[in-house]
Backbone as JSON, one array per atom type, in Angstrom:
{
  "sequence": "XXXXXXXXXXXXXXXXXXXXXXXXXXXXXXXXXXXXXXXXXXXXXXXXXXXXXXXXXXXXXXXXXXXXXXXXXXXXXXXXXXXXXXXXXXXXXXXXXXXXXXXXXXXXXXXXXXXXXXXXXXXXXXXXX",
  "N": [[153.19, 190.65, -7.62], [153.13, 192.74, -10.26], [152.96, 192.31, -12.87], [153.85, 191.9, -16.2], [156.86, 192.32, -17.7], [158.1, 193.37, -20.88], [160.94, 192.41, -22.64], [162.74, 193.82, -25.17], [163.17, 191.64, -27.22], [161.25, 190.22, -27.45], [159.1, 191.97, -28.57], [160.0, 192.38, -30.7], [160.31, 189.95, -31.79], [157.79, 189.35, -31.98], [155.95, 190.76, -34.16], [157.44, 188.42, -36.28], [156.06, 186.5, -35.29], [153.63, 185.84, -35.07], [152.04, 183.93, -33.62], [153.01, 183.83, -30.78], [152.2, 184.56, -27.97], [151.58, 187.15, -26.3], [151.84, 188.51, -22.73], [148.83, 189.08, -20.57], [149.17, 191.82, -18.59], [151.13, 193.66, -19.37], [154.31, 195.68, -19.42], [157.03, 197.8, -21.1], [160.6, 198.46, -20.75], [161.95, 202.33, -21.1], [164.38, 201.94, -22.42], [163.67, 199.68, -23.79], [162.27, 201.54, -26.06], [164.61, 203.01, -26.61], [166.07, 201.0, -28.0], [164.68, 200.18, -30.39], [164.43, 202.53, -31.39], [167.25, 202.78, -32.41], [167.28, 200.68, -34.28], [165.61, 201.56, -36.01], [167.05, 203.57, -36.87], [169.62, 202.25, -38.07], [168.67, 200.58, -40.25], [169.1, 198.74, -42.77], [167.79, 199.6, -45.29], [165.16, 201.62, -46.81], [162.64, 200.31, -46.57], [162.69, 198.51, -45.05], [163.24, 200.18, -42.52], [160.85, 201.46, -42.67], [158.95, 199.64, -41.81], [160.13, 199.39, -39.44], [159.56, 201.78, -38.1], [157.25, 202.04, -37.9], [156.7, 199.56, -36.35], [158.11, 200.64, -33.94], [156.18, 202.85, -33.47], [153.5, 201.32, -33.29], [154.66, 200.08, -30.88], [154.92, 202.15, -28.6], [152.77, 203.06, -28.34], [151.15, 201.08, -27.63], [151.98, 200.19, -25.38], [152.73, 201.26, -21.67], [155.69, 202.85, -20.99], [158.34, 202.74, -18.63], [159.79, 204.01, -16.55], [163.34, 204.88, -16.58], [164.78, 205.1, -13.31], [165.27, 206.03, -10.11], [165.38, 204.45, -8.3], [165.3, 202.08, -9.85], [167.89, 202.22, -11.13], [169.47, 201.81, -8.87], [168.7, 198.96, -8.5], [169.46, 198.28, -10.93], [172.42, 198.89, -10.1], [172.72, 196.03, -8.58], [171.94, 193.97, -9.74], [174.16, 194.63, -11.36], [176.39, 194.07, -10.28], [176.25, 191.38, -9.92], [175.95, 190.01, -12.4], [178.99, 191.22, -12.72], [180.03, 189.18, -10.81], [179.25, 186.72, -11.05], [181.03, 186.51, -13.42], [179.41, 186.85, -15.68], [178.28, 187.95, -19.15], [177.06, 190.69, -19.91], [174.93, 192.8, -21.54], [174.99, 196.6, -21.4], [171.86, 197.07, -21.61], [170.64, 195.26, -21.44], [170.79, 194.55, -18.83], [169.83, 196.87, -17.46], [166.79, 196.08, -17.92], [166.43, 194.5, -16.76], [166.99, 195.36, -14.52], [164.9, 196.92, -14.37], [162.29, 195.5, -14.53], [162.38, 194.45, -12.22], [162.74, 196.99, -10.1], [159.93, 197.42, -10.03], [158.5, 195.42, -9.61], [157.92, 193.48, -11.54], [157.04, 190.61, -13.87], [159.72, 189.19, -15.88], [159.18, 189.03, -19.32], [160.94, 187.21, -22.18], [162.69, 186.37, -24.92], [165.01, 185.69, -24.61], [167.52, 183.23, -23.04], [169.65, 183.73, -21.65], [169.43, 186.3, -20.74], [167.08, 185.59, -19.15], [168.37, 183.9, -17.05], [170.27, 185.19, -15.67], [168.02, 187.12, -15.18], [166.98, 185.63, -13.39], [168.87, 184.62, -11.53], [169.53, 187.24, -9.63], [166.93, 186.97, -8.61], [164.52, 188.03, -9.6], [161.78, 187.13, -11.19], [161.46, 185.51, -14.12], [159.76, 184.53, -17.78], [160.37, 182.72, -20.48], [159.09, 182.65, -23.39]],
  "CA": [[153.68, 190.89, -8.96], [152.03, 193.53, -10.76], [152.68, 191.94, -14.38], [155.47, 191.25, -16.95], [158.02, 193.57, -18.47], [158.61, 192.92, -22.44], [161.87, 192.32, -23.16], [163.03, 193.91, -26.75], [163.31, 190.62, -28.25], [159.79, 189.58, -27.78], [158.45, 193.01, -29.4], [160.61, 191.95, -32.48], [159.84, 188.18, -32.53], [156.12, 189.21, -32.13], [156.32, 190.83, -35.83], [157.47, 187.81, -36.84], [156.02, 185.37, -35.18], [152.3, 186.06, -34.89], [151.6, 182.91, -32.93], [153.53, 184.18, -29.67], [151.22, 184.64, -26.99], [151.97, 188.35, -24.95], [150.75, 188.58, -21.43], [147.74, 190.03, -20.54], [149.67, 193.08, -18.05], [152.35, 194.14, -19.81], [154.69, 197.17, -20.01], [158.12, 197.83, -21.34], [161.02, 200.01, -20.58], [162.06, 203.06, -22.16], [165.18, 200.98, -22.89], [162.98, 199.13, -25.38], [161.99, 202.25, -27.02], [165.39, 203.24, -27.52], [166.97, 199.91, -28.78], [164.13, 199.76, -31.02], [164.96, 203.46, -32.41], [168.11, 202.71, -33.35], [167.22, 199.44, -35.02], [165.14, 202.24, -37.29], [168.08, 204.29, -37.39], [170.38, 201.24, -38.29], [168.22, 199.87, -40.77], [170.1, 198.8, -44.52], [167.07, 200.17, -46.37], [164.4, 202.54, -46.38], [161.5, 199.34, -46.69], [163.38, 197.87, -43.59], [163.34, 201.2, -42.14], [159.92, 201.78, -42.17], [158.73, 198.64, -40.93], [160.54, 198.89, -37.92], [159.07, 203.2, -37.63], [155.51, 201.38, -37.69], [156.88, 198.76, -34.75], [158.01, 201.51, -32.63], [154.72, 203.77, -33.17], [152.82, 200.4, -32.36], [154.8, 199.9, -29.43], [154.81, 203.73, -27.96], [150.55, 203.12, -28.65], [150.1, 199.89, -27.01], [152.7, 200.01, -24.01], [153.24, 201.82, -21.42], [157.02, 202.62, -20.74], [158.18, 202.65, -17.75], [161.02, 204.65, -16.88], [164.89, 204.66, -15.7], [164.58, 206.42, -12.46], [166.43, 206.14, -8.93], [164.91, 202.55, -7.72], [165.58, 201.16, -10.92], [169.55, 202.77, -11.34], [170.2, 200.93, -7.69], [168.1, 197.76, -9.09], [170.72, 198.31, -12.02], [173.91, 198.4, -9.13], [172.6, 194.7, -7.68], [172.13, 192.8, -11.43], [175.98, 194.46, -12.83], [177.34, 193.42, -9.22], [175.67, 189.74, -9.51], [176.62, 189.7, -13.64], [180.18, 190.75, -12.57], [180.59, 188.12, -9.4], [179.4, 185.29, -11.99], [181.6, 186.7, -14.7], [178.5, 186.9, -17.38], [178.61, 188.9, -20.24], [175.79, 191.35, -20.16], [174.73, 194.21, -22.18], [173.46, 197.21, -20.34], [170.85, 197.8, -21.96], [169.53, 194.09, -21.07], [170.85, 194.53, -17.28], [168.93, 198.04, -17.07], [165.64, 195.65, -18.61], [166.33, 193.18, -15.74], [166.93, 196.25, -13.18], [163.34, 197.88, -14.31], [161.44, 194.45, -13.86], [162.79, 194.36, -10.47], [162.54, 197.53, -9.36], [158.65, 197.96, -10.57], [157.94, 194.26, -9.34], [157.35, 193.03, -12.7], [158.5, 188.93, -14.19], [160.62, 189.72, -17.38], [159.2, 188.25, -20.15], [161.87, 187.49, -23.05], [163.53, 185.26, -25.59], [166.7, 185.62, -24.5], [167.7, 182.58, -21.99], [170.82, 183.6, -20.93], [169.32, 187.13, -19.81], [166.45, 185.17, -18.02], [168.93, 183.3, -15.63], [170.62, 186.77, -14.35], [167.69, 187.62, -14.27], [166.53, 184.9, -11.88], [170.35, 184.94, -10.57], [168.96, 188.82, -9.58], [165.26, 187.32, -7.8], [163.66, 188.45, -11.02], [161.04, 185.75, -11.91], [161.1, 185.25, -15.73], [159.35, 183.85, -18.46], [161.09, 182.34, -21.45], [158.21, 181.77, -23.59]],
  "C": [[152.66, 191.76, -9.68], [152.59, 193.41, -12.38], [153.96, 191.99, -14.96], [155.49, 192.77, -17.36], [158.5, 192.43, -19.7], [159.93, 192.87, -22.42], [161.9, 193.1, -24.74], [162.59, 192.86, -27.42], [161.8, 190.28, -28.18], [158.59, 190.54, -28.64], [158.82, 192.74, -31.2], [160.12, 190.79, -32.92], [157.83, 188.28, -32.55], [155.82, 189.93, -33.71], [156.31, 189.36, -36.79], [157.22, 186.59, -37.07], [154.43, 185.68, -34.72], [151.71, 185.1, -33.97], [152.36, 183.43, -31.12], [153.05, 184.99, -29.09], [151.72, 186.27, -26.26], [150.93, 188.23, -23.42], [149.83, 189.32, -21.3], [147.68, 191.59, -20.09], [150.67, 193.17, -18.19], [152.52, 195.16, -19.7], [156.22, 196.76, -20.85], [158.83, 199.04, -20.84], [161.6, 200.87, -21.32], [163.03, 202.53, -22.74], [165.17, 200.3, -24.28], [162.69, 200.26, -26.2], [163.02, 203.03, -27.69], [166.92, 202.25, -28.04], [165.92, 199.96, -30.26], [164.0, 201.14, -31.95], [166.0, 203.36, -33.15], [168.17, 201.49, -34.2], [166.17, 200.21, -36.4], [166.16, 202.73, -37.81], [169.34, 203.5, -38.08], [169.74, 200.12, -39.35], [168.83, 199.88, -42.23], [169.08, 199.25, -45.13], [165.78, 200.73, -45.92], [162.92, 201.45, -46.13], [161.69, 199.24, -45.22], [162.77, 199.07, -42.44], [161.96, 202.31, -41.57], [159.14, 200.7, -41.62], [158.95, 198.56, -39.55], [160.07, 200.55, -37.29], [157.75, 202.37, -37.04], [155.33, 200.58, -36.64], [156.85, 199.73, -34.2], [156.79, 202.27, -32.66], [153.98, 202.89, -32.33], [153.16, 200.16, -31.03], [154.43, 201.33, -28.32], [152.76, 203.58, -27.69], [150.27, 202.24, -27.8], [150.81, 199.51, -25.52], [153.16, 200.88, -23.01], [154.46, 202.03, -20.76], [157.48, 203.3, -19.72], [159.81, 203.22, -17.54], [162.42, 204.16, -15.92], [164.61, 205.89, -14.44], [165.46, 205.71, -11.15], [166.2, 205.0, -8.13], [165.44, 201.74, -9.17], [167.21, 201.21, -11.21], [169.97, 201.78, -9.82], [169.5, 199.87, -8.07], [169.29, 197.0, -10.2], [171.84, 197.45, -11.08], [173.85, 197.02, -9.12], [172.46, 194.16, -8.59], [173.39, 193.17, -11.46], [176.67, 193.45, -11.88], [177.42, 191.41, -9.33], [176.38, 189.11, -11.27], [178.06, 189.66, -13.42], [181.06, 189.31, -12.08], [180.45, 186.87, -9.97], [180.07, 185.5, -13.48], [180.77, 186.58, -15.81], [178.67, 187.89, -17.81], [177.46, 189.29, -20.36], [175.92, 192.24, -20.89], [174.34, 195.15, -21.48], [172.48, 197.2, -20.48], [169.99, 195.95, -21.16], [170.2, 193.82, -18.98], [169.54, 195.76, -16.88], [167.23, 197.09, -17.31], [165.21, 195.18, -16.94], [165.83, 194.18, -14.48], [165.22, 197.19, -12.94], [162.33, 196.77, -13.52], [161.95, 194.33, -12.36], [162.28, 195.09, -9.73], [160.62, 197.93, -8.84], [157.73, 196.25, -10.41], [157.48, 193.63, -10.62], [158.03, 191.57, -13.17], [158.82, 189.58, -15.35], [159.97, 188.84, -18.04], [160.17, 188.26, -21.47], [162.26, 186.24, -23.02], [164.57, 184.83, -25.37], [166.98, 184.73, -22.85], [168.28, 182.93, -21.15], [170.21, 185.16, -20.2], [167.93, 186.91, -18.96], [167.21, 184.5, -17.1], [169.73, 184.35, -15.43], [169.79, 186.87, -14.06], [167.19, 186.78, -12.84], [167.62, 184.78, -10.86], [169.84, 186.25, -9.64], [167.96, 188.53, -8.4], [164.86, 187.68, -8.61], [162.9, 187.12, -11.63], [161.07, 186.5, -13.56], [160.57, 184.24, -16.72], [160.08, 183.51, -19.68], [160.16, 181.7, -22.36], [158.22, 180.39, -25.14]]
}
C-alpha cells in the first residue's frame, strides 16, 4: 500500500472539523479538485464562495493529485460493473475516487460509508474515520 487517497468529503469535513486526524501519506484525485471547483462555482454567496477558493488553493498546495489515466479508467470498468451487479447507487465521480485508490494501490480514506463498502466490495481497503 503506498498510502491513502482523500475522499472529497474528508477535505470538506476537515474545514469543519479540525479535530479529524488526516493520514500521514496522502494524495487525492483530480476528481477532488474538480468537485471541489464547482462547489466554488455553486456557492449561494460570494463569503461562501471564497472560503471554499481558499480550500481548493489549500488543497492544490498540500496534495498531490493524482490523475484519471488508462489503469485507473479500467479500475473505473471493475467498481461500475461490481456497483451495477449489486444494484448500488453510485455517483461517478465517487466510483472514479474508488477506481484511482485502486489503481495507484492506495486505502480510500472517506466519510462516506456506503462508498467505503463498494469500495471494499471492489478489494479497495478503506478507512471510515
Amino acid at each position: 500500500m503506498s498510502g491513502s487517497l482523500l475522499d472529497t468529503s474528508v477535505l470538506i469535513a476537515h474545514d469543519e472539523a479540525a479535530a479529524l486526524e488526516l493520514p500521514e501519506s496522502a494524495a487525492i484525485s483530480v476528481i477532488t479538485l474538480g468537485e471541489l471547483r464547482a462547489g466554488v462555482l455553486m456557492a449561494d454567496d460570494e463569503s461562501v464562495a471564497q472560503v471554499r477558493r481558499r480550500r481548493l488553493a489549500a488543497v492544490r498546495a498540500a496534495f498531490a493529485a493524482l490523475p484519471v489515466d488508462q489503469p485507473v479508467a479500467e479500475r473505473y470498468g471493475d467498481v461500475l460493473a461490481i456497483a451495477r451487479s449489486q444494484r448500488r447507487a453510485a455517483k461517478a465521480t465517487d466510483l472514479l475516487i474508488i477506481a484511482t485508490a485502486a489503481a495507484c494501490s492506495r486505502e480510500l480514506y472517506t466519510l462516506d460509508a456506503a462508498q467505503a463498502r463498494l469500495a471494499e466490495a471492489a478489494g479497495v481497503p478503506s478507512t471510515v474515520p
